[in-house]
C-alpha positions in Angstrom: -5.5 44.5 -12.3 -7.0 47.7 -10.6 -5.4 46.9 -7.5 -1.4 46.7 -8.5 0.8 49.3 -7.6 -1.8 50.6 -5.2 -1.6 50.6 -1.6 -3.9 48.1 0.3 -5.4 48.9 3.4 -4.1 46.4 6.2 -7.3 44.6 7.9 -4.9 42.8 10.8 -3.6 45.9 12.6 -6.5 46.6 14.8 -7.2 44.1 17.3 -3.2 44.4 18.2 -3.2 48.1 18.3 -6.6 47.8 20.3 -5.3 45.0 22.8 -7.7 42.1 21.4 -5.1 40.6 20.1 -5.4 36.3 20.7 -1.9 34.4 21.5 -1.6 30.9 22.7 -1.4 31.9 26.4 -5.2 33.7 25.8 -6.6 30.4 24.9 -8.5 29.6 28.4 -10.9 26.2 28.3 -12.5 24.6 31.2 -10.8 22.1 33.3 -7.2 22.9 32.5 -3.9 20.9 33.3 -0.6 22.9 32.8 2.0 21.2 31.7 6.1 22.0 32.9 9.4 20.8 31.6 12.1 19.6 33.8 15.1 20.2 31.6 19.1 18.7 31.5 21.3 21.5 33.0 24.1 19.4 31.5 25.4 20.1 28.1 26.0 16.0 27.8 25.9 13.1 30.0 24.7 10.2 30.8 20.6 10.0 31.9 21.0 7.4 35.1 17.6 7.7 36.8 14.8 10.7 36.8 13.3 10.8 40.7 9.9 11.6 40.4 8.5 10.2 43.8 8.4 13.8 45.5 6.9 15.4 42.5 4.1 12.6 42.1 3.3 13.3 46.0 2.5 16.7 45.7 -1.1 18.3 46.5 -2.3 18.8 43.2 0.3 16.9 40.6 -1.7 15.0 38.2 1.2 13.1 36.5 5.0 12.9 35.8 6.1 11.6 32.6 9.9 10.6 32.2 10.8 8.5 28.5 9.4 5.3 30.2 5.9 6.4 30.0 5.9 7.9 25.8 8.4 5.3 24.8 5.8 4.5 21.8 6.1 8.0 20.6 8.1 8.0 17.8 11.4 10.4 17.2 9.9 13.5 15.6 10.6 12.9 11.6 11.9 15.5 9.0 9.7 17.9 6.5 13.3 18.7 4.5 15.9 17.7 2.6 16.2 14.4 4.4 19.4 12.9 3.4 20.0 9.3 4.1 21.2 8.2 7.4 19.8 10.9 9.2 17.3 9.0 11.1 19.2 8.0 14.1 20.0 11.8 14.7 16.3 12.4 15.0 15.0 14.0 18.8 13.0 11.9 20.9 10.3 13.9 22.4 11.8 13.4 26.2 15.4 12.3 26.7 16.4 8.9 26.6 19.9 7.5 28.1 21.4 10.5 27.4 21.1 14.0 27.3 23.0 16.4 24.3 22.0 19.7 25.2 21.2 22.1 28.1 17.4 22.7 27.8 16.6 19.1 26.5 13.1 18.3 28.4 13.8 15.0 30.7 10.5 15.0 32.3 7.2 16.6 32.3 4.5 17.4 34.9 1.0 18.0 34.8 -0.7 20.1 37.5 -4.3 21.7 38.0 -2.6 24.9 38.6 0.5 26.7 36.8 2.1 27.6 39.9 1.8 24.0 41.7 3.5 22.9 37.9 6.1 25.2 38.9 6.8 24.1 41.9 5.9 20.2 40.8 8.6 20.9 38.8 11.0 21.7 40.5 11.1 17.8 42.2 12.2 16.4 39.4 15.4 15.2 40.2 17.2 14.1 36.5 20.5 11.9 37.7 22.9 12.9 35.1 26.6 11.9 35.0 28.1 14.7 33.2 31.0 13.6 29.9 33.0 15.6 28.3 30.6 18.2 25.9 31.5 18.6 22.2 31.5 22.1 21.6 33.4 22.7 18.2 32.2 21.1 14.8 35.4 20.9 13.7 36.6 18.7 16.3 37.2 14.9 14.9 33.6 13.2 14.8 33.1 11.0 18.0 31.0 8.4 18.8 27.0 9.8 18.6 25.6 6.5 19.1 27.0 2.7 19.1 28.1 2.6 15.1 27.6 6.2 14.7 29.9 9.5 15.1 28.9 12.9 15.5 29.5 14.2 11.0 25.5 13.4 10.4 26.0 14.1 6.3 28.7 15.9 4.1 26.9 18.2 1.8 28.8 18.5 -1.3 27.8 20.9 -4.7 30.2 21.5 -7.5 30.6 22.5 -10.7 33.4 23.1 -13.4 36.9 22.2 -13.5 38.7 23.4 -10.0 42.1 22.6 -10.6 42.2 23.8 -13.7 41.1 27.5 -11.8 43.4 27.4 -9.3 46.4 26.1 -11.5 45.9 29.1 -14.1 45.3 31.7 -10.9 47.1 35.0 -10.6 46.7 34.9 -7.0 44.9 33.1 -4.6 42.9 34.6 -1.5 42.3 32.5 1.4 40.4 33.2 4.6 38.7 31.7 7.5 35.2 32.7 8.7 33.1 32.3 11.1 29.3 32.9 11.0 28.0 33.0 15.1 25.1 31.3 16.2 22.2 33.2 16.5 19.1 32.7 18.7 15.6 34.7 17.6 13.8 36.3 20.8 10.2 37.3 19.2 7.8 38.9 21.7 6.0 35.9 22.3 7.7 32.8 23.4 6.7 29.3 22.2 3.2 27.8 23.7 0.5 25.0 22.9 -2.9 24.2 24.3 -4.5 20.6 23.5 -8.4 20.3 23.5 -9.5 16.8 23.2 -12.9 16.2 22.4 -14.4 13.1 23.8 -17.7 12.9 21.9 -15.7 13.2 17.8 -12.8 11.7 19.1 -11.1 15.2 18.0 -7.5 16.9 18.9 -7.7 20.6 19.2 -4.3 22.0 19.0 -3.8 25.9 19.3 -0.4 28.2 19.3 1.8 29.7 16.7 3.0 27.2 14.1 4.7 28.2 11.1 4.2 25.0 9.1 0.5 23.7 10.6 0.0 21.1 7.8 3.2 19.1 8.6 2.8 19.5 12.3 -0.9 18.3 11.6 0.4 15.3 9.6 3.2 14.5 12.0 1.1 14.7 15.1 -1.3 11.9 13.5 1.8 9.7 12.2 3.0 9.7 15.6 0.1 9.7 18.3 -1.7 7.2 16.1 -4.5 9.4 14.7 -6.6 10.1 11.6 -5.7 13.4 10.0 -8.9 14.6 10.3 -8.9 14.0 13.7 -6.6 16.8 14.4 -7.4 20.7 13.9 -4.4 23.2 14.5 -5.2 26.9 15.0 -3.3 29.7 14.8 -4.4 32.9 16.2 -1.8 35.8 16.3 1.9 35.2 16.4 4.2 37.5 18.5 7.2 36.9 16.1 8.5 34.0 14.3 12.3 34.9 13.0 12.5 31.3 12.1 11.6 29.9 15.5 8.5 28.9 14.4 8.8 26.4 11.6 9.2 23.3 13.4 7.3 20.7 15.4 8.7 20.7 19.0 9.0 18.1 21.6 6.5 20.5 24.0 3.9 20.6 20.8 4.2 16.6 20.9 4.1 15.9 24.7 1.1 18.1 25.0 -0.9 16.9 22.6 -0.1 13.0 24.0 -1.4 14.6 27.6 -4.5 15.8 26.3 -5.5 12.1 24.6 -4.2 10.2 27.2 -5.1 12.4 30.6 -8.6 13.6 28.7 -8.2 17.1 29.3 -7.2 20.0 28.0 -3.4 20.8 28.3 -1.6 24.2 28.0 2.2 24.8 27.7 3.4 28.4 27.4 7.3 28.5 27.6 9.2 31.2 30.1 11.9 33.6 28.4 15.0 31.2 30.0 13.3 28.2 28.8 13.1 30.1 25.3 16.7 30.6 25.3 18.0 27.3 25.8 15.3 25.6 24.1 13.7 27.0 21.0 15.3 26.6 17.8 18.7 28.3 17.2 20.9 29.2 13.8 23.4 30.2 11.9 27.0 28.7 13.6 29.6 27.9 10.9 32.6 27.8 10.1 34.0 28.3 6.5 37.8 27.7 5.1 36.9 29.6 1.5 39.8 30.1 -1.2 39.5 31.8 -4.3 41.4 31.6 -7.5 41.4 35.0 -9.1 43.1 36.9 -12.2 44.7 40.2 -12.3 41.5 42.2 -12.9 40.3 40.3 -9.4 37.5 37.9 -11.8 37.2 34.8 -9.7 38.2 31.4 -11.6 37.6 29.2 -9.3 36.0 29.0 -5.8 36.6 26.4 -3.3 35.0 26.1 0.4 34.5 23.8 3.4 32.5 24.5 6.1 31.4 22.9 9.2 28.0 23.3 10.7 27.1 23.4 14.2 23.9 21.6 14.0 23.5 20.6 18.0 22.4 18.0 19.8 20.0 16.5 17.6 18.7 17.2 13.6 15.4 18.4 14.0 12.3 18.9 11.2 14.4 21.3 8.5 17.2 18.3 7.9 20.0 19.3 6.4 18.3 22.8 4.6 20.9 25.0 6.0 24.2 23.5 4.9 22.6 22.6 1.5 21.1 26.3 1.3 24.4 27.6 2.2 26.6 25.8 0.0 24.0 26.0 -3.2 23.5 29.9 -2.8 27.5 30.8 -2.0 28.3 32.0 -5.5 25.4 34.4 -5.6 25.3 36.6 -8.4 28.9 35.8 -9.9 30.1 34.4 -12.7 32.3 32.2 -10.7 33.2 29.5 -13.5 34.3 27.0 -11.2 33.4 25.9 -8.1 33.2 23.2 -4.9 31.8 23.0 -1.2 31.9 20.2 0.9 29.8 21.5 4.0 30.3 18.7 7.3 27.1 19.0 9.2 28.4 18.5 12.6 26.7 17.5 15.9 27.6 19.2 19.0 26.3 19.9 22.5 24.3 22.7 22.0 20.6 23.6 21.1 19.6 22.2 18.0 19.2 24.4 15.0 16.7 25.2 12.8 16.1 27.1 10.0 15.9 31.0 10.4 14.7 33.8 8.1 17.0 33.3 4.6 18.6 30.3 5.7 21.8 29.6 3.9 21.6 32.4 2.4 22.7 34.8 5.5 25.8 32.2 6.0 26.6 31.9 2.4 26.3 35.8 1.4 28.5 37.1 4.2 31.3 34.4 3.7 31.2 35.7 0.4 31.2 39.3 0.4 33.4 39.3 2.9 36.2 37.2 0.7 35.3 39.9 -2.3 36.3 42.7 0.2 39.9 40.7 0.7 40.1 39.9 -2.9 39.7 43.6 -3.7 42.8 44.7 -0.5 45.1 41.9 -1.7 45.1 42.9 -5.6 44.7 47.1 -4.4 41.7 46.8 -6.2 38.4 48.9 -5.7 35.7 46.3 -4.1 33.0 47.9 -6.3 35.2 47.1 -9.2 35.8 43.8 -8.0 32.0 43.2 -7.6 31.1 44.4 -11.2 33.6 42.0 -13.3 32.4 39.4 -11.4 28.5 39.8 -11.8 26.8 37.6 -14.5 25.7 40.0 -17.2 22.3 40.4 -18.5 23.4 39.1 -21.6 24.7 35.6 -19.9 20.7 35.0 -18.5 19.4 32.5 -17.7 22.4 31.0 -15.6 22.2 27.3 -14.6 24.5 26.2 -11.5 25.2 22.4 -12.3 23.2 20.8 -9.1 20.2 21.0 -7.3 18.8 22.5 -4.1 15.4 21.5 -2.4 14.9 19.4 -5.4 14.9 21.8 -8.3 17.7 23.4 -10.0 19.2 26.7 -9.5 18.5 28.6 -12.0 19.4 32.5 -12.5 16.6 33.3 -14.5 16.4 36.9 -15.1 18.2 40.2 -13.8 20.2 43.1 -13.9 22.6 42.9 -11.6 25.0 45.3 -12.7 22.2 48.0 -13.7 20.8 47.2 -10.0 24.4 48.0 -8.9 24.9 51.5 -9.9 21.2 52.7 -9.5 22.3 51.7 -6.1 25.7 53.7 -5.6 23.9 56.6 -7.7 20.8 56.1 -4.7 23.0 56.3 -1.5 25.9 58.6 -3.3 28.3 56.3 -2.7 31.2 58.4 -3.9 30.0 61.1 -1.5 30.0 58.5 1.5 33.4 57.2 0.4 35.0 60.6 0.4 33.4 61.4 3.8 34.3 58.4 5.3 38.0 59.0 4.2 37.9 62.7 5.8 36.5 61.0 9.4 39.2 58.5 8.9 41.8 61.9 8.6 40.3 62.9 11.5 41.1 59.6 14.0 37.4 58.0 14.1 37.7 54.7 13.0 34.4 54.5 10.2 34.1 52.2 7.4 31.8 51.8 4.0 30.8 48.7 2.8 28.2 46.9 0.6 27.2 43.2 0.0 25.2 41.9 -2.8 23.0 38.6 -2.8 20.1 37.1 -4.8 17.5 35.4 -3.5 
């Protein structure tokens, strides 16, 4: 008990401030292979052939893996919200008969030496006839695979009487947003090293993993292990953002190398590979009405929106639509409300799940319809905010479904206490009057505020 509200002395700051610091391309072990990924440079198409004859000839390739040669590894499986019938959206660990996304690996090479991987590489000759790439999710749904179309899952939440909202409105406030993708660039890109060790029988795997005990468990499922065969270990971590909570075809394809080529085998991914490769986020697009009364109190809330999941559904599953549509009311009353979220597939990098998944997406679409509530009715937006906030009183609050398996519960707060120790914090009256003389004055300055809950 001594110890709260007191300042803690961090213990992890020196050997980064001193240069000791230990990332997955520090780890160095004897006899080392490096692996590279040949990648599609096609958005979609059809995988003909990979030619691998010139890469296999030269001084100092060790071996060339195209599907053919892991076709008993497994797709890699889900740790989230797995609806069903997403299993034939899952990513094989190289491409097979197709490819959906620049940056999906078709091919890897093992070398003695990084740069002859490099070069190795650069050999690999993917034939790829290029189709027409699906580039907006809300584009009908085409064919993904024979008997299945590119709408993976509809995630639906909903709660009160809709119609009833709408019918008894005052006005109703429509807009359309759109949330951009977003791609995290931490410091230090992706990277694995696999250390087999022939006398135990044991996988070593080391890099920066932010979910090691469902890696661990999925690397056994799938390369035929006992769990306690296989040790991850993470060292320091150049940034995460959300990049880091997932199980990657690289992490997969290096840890087969190691068992199957019985030496160690170290993949550390280039800044361009990063970009077109690592997970990405965010990317929807929401059609979000609300029914409101004169004093701008939402009766009834009603949004669909698509998400632009990519080329494949990776570990997270659906989290981020189901996030997004379970945490869009936020901390409002709103006594009525439905989503129907289509979680697309498209022909970009697949997405995963960044820091405050659903809740980014949800919150701005919100906010941002409380702003237009407030113009259309020539109402103040802070006034708009604070009629709308569940009161102390109403605690705890109980949304009508469930996300990540549990209910959504509003437990405790207040939010409209929080609300004006905040404008009294910042002076917002002050701000608003300055911003309103700048205005006067021909520079083009705003002031605005959003409000979540976690």
């Amino acid at each position: 008990m001594g110890q709260i509200g007191r300042s803690v002395r961090r213990l992890e700051d020196r050997p980064l401030l001193t240069g000791a610091g230990r990332f997955a391309a520090d780890v160095a072990v004897p006899n080392l292979l490096h692996m590279r990924v040949v990648r599609s440079s096609v958005a979609f198409g059809r995988l003909m052939a990979v030619g691998t004859a010139a890469a296999r000839a030269y001084p100092g390739c060790v071996a060339v893996w195209t599907a053919a040669d892991v076709a008993d590894i497994p797709p890699i499986g889900f740790r989230l919200t797995a609806v069903p019938g997403l299993e034939p959206y899952r990513q094989p660990v190289l491409a097979r008969d197709y490819v959906r996304y620049v940056g999906e690996p078709v091919a890897v090479v093992f070398a003695n030496d990084a740069y002859a991987a490099e070069d190795i590489a650069e050999l690999v000759v993917p034939e790829i006839e290029p189709l027409p790439p699906r580039l907006d999710p809300r584009a009908p749904p085409t064919e993904f695979a024979p008997g299945l179309d590119t709408e993976a899952a509809v995630v639906c939440k909903s709660y009160g009487d809709i119609e009833a909202g709408f019918a008894s409105a005052h006005a109703v406030i429509e807009l359309e947003l759109i949330v951009g993708r977003h791609a995290g660039v931490p410091l230090e890109t992706r990277g694995a090293v696999a250390v087999p060790e022939q006398a135990t029988g044991t996988l070593r795997m080391y890099g920066a993993a932010k979910v090691p005990h469902f890696n661990r468990q999925a690397l056994a499922s799938m390369l035929g292990l006992p769990l306690d065969r296989i040790h991850l270990h993470e060292g320091h971590v150049g940034g995460g953002f959300g990049i880091r909570g997932e199980l990657y075809p690289e992490d997969v394809l290096a840890c087969a190398a190691a068992l199957r080529l019985g030496r160690p085998v170290k993949w550390i991914e280039d800044r361009y590979e990063h970009l077109i490769a690592a997970n990405q986020s965010r990317g929807q697009v929401h059609k979000i009405r609300a029914a409101v009364d004169e004093r701008g109190f939402i009766l009834g809330l009603d949004d669909e929106f698509w998400f632009d999941q990519g080329g494949y559904i990776r570990t997270h599953g659906v989290t981020v639509p189901d996030l997004t549509a379970a945490m869009l009311p936020g901390p409002y009353v709103v006594p009525a409300y439905r989503s129907v979220g289509h979680v697309r597939l498209t022909n970009k990098t697949p997405c995963g799940t960044y820091r405050a998944p659903g809740r980014f997406e949800g919150s701005f679409v919100r906010e941002r319809l409380l702003d237009a509530i407030a113009d259309r009715l020539g109402l103040d937006p802070i006034a708009v905010r604070r009629v709308n906030l569940i009161s102390k009183s109403a605690m705890p609050v109980r949304r009508d479904f469930m996300t990540l398996g549990t209910e959504l519960v509003y437990d405790t707060g207040d939010y409209a206490g929080l609300l004006d120790k905040f404008l009294d914090r910042i002076g917002w009256h002050r701000l608003r009057a300055d911003a309103a003389r700048r205005r006067q004055n021909g520079e083009t300055v705003g002031l605005g505020l959003g409000f979540f809950v976690e």
